[in-house]
C-alpha positions in Angstrom: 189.7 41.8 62.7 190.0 42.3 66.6 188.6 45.8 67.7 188.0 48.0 70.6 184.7 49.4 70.9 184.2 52.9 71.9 181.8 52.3 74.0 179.4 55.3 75.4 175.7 52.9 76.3 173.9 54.5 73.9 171.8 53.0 71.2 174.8 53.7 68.8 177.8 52.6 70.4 176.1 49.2 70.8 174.4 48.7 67.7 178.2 49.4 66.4 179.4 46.8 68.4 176.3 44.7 67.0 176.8 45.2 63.4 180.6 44.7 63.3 180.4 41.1 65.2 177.5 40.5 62.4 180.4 41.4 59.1 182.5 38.6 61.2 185.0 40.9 63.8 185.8 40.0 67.2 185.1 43.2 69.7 187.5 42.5 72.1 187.4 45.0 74.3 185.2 48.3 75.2 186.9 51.8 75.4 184.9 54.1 77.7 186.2 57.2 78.9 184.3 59.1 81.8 183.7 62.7 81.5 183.1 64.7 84.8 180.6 67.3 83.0 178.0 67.2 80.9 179.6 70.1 78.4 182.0 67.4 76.7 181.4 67.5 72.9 183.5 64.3 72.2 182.4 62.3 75.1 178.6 60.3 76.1 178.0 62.3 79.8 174.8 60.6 81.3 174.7 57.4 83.4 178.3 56.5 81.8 179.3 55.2 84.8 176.5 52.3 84.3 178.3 50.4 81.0 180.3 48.7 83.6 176.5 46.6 83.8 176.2 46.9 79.9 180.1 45.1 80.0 178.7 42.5 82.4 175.7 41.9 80.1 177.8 41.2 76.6 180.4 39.7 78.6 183.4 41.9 77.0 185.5 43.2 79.1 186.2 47.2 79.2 189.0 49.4 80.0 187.7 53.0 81.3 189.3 56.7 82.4 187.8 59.1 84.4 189.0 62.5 83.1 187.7 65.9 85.1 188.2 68.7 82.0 186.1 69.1 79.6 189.4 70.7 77.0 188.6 68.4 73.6 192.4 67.5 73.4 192.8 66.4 76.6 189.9 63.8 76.3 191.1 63.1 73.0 194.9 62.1 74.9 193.4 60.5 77.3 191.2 58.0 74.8 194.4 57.3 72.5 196.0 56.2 76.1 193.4 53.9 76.5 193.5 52.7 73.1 197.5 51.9 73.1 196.4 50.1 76.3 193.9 47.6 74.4 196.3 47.1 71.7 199.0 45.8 74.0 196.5 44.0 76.0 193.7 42.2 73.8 196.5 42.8 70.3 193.6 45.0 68.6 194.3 46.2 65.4 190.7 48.5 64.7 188.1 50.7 66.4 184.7 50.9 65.9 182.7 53.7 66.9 178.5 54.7 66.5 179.1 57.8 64.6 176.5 59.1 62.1 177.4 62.1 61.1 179.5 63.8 63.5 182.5 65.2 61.3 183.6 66.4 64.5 183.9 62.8 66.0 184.9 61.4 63.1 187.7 63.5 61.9 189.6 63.3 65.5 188.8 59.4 66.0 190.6 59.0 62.7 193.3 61.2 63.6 193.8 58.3 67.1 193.9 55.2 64.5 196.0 56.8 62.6 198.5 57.5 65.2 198.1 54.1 67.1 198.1 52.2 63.0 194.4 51.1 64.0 191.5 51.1 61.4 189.1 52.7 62.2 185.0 51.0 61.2 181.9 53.2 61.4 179.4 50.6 60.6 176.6 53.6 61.1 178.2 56.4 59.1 175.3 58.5 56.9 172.9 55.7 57.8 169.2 56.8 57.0 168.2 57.8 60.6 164.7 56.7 60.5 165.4 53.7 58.4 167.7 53.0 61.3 165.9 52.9 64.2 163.1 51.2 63.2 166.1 48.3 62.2 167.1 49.0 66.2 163.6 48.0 67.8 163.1 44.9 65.2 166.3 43.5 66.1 165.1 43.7 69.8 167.1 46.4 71.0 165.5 47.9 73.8 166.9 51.7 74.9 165.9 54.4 77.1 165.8 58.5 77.0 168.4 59.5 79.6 168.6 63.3 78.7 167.0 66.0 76.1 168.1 69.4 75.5 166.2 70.2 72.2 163.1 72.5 72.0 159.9 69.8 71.2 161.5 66.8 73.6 160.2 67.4 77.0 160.8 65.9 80.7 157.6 63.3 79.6 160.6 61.4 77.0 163.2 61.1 80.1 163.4 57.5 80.9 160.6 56.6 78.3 161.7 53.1 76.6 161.3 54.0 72.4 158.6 52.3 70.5 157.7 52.2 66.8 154.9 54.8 68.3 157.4 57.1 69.7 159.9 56.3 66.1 156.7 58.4 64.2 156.4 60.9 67.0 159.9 61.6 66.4 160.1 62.2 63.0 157.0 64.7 63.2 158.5 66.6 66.3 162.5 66.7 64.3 160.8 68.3 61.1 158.7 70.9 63.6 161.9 71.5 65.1 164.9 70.8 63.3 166.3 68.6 65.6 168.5 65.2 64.5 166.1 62.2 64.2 169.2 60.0 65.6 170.1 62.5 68.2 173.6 63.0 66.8 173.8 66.5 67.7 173.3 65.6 71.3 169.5 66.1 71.2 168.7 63.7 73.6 170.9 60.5 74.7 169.9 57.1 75.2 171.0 53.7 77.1 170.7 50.1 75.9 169.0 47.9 78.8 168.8 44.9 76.6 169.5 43.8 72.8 170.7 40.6 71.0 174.2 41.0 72.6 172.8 40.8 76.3 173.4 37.7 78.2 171.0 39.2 80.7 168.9 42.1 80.2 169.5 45.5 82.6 166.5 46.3 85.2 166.7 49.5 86.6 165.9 49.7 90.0 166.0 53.7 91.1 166.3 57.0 88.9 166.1 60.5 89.4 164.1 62.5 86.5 166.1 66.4 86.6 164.3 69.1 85.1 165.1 72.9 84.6 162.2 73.7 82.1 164.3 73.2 78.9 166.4 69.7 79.6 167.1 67.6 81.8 168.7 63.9 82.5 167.3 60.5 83.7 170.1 59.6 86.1 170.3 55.7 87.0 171.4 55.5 90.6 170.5 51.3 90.8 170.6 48.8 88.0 171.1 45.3 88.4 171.2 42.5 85.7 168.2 40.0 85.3 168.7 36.8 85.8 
């Protein structure tokens, strides 16, 4: 099957696209729209502007939006626009999407396939979160902290690389403080800088760490691919 991705640069989005090349589809193009704020509940906010490097890396090419409200339906528009797009261009007939649990997500990215006649594959869906990301980092994918907002994650996880160390630390701090393993509820976000779909892995060059106290954001403001 020929699918878009929709593609955010997190650990989830990728290993999406990962999985669903593995069960034999062809991704043939990414789907990222950019929100202007960090408020969006349907759209991946930090350092989105940096997949264009991610695109480079797996060599697919990606179609992207900038859109400056943060009103659900109008991102939701503006990502079925982008989606009829890919279907004429690269003659897509699926999506595929990093959701775990997000009804939320899940419900209004069915609601797009079902208008566009797209199916819609969530290779991640109710995966076992811990389970899961100790698959990510022995399949080599290497991924960064780029923001927390959840009480028990603080500035010292912003820009850290995960580890099996930090997978354990995790699961102790989410049952202390109730927050999702996986970061589904927006607990922290992460971004890929290198896994089995890389051609070349992602260095990053400069970054500012922002802190208020209670969360902040690793912003990438230079990346370059490896050679």
């Amino acid at each position: 099957m020929k699918l878009a991705s929709l593609f955010s640069g997190g650990k989830d989005s990728t290993c999406a696209i990962y999985k669903a090349k593995s069960e034999g589809h062809d991704v043939e193009c990414l789907v990222s729209v950019f929100p202007q704020s960090e408020e969006s509940h349907l759209l991946h906010y930090p350092n989105i502007v940096s997949t264009s490097l991610q695109a480079q890396a797996m060599r697919i090419p990606q179609i992207v939006s900038h859109i400056d409200t943060i009103d659900s339906e109008s991102e939701l528009k503006e990502l079925q626009n982008l989606l009829e797009k890919a279907k004429k261009s690269f003659g897509i007939d699926g999506i595929v999407h990093g959701g775990l649990f997000s009804d939320y997500q899940r419900i209004r990215f069915d609601r797009i396939g079902s208008n566009l006649d797209l199916k819609v594959i969530s290779p991640l869906w109710h995966i076992d979160q811990k389970n899961y990301l100790q698959e990510l980092l022995e399949s080599k994918f290497k991924f960064i902290v780029t923001s927390v907002t959840s009480a028990g994650l603080d500035q010292t996880w912003l820009g850290r690389e995960i580890t099996k160390d930090d997978v354990e630390q995790l699961v102790r701090l989410s049952v202390k403080y109730g927050f999702n393993l996986a970061f589904e509820g927006g607990e922290a976000e992460t971004f890929v800088v290198d896994c089995p779909l890389f051609y070349s892995p992602i260095k990053i060059v400069k970054a500012n760490k922002i802190w208020d106290g209670y969360r902040g954001r690793f912003e990438i403001t230079e990346a370059v691919l490896e050679k």
